[in-house]
C-alpha positions as a Markdown table, in Angstrom:
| # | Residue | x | y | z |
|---|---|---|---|---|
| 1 | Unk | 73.5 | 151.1 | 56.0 |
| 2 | Unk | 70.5 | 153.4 | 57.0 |
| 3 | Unk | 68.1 | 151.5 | 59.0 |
| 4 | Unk | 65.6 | 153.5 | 58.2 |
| 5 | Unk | 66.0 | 153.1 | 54.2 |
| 6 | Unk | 62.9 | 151.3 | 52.7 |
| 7 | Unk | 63.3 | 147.5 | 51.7 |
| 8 | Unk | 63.1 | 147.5 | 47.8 |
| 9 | Unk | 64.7 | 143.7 | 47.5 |
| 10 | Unk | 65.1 | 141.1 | 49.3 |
| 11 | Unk | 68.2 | 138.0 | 48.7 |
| 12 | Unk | 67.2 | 134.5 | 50.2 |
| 13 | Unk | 69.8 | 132.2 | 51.0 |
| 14 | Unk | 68.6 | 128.7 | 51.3 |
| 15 | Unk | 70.5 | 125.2 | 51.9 |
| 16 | Unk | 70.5 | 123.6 | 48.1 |
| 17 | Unk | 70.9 | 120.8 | 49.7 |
| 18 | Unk | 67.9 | 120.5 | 51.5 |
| 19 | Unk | 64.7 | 118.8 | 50.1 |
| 20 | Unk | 62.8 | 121.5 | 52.2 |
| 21 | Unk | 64.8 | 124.6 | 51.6 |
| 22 | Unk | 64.5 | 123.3 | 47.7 |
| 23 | Unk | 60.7 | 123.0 | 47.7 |
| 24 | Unk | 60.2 | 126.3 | 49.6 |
| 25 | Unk | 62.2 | 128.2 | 47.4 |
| 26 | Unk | 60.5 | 127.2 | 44.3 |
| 27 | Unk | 57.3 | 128.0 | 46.5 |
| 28 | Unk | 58.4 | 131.3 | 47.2 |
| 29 | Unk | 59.3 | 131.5 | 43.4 |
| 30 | Unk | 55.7 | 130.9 | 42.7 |
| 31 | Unk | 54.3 | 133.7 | 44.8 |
| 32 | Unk | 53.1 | 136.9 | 43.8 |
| 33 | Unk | 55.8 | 139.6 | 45.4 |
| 34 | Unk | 55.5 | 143.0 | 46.5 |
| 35 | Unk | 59.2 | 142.6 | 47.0 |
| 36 | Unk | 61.2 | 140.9 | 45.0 |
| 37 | Unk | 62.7 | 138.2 | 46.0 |
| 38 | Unk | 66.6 | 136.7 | 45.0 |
| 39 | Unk | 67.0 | 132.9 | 46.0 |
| 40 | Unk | 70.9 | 131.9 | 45.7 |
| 41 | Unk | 71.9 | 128.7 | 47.4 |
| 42 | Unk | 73.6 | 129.5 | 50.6 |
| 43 | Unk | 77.6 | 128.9 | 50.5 |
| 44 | Unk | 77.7 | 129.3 | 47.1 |
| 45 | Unk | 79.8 | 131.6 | 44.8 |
| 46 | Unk | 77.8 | 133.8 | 44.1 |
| 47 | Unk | 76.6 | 134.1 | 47.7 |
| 48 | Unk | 79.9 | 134.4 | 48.7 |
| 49 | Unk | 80.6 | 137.7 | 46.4 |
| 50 | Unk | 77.3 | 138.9 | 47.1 |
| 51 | Unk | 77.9 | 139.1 | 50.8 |
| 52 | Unk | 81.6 | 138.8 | 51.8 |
| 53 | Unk | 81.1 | 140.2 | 54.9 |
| 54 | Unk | 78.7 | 137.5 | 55.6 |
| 55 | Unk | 79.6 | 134.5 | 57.9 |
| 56 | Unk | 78.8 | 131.2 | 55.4 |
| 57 | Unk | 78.7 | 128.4 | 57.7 |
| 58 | Unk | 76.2 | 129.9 | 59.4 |
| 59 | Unk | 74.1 | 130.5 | 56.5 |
| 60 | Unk | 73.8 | 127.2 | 55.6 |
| 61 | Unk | 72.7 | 126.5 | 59.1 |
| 62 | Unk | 69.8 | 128.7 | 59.3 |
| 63 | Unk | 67.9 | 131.1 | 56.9 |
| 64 | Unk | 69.3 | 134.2 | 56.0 |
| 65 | Unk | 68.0 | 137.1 | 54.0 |
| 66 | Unk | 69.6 | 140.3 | 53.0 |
| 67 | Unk | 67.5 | 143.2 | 52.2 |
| 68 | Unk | 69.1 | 145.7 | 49.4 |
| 69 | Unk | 70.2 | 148.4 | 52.2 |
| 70 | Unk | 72.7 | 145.2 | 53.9 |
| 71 | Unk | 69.9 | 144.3 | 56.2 |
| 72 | Unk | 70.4 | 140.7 | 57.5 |
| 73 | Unk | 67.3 | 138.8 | 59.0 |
| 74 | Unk | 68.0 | 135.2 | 60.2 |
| 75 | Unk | 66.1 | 132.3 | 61.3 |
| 76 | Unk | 62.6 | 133.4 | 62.4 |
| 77 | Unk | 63.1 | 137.2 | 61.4 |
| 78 | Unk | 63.7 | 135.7 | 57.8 |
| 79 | Unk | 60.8 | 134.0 | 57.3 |
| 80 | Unk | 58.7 | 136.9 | 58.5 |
| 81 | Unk | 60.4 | 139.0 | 56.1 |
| 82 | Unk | 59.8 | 136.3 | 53.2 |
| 83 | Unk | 56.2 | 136.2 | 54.4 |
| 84 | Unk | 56.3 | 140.0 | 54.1 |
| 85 | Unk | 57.2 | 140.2 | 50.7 |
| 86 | Unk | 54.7 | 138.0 | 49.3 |
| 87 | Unk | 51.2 | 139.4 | 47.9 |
| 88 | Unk | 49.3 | 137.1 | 49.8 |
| 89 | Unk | 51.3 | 136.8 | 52.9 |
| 90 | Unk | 52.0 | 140.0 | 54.2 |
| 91 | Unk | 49.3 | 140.5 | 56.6 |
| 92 | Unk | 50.0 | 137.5 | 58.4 |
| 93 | Unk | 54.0 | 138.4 | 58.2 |
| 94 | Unk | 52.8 | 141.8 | 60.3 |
| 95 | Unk | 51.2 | 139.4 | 62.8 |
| 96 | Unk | 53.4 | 136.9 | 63.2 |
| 97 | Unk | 56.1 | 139.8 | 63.8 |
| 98 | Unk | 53.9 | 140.9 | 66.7 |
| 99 | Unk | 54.0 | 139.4 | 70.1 |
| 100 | Unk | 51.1 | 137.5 | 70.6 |
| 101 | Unk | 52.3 | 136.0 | 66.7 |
| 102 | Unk | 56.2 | 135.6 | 67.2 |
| 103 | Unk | 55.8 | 132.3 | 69.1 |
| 104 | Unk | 53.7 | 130.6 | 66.8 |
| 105 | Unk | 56.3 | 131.8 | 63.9 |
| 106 | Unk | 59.3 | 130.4 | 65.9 |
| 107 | Unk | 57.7 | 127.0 | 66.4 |
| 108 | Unk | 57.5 | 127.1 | 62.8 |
| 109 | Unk | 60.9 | 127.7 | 62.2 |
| 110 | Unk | 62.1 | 125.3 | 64.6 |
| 111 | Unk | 59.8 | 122.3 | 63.1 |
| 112 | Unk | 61.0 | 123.0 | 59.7 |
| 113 | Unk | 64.8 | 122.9 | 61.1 |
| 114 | Unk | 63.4 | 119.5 | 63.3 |
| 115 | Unk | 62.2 | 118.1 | 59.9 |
| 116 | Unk | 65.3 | 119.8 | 57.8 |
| 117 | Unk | 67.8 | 117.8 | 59.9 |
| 118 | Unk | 66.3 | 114.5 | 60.0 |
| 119 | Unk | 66.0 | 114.9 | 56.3 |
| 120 | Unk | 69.8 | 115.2 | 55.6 |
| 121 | Unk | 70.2 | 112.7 | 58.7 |
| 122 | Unk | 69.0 | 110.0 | 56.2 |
| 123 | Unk | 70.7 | 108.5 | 53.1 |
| 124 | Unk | 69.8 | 109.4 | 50.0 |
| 125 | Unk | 68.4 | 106.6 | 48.3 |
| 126 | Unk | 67.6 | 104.8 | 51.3 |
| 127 | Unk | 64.1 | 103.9 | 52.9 |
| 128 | Unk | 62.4 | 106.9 | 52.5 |
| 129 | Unk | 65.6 | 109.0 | 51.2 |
| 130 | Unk | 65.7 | 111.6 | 48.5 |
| 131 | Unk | 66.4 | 109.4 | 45.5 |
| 132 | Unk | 65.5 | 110.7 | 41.9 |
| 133 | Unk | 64.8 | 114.2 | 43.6 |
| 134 | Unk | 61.5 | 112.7 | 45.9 |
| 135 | Unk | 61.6 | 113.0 | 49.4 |
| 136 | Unk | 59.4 | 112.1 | 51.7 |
| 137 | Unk | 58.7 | 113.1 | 54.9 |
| 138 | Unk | 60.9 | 111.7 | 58.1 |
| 139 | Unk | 59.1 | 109.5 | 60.5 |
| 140 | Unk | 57.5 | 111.0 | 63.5 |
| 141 | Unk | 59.6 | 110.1 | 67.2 |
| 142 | Unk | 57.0 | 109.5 | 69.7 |
């Protein structure tokens, strides 16, 4: 891999069984992209023939993207780089990459992991659960 080689495609892989990871990937879907961007559920298959030299369990503990030259970007360096391919986003992906933007695009990542892990804490078609696809947000700890 040449580090230097320009990004022309990115892969996602996200938790398919996560309400959030779910919804942002059909968000992502939805955006315009500079890059294009692959989704494929993390652990899968096809994820696993894609990238065999990839460590799975871990991918479907945190977000990972490959770039089409074998870059890997986890956790908050993914969802920079997401940010970064999208039309709309990519200014604010070269901020948040910055120093004075890097904290405020960890805390993201670490509320959405907060949030992502109470989510699959709960039953599924319990009180606020994920039945017939809805889910709704976890209750706030004080």
């Amino acid at each position: 891999m040449d580090p230097n080689s320009p990004v022309r495609r990115l892969t996602v892989l996200y938790d398919a069984d996560c309400p959030l990871c779910v919804h942002l990937r059909h968000w992502l879907l939805g955006q315009a992209q500079l890059v294009p961007l692959d989704l494929v559920p993390a652990g899968s298959a096809e994820a696993r023939q894609r990238f065999p030299e990839l460590d799975h369990t871990d991918t479907l503990r945190e977000i990972t993207v490959v770039g089409d030259g074998g870059q890997v970007y986890r956790a908050t360096d993914a969802w920079i780089v997401c940010l970064w391919a999208l039309v709309a986003h990519r200014p604010r992906a070269h901020w948040l990459a910055t120093p004075a933007g890097r904290p405020f695009a960890r805390a993201t990542v670490l509320a959405a992991a907060k949030w992502r892990e109470a989510l699959k804490a709960r039953p599924a078609d319990g009180p606020g659960g994920c039945a017939e696809g809805r889910c709704e947000a976890p209750p706030v700890a004080d």
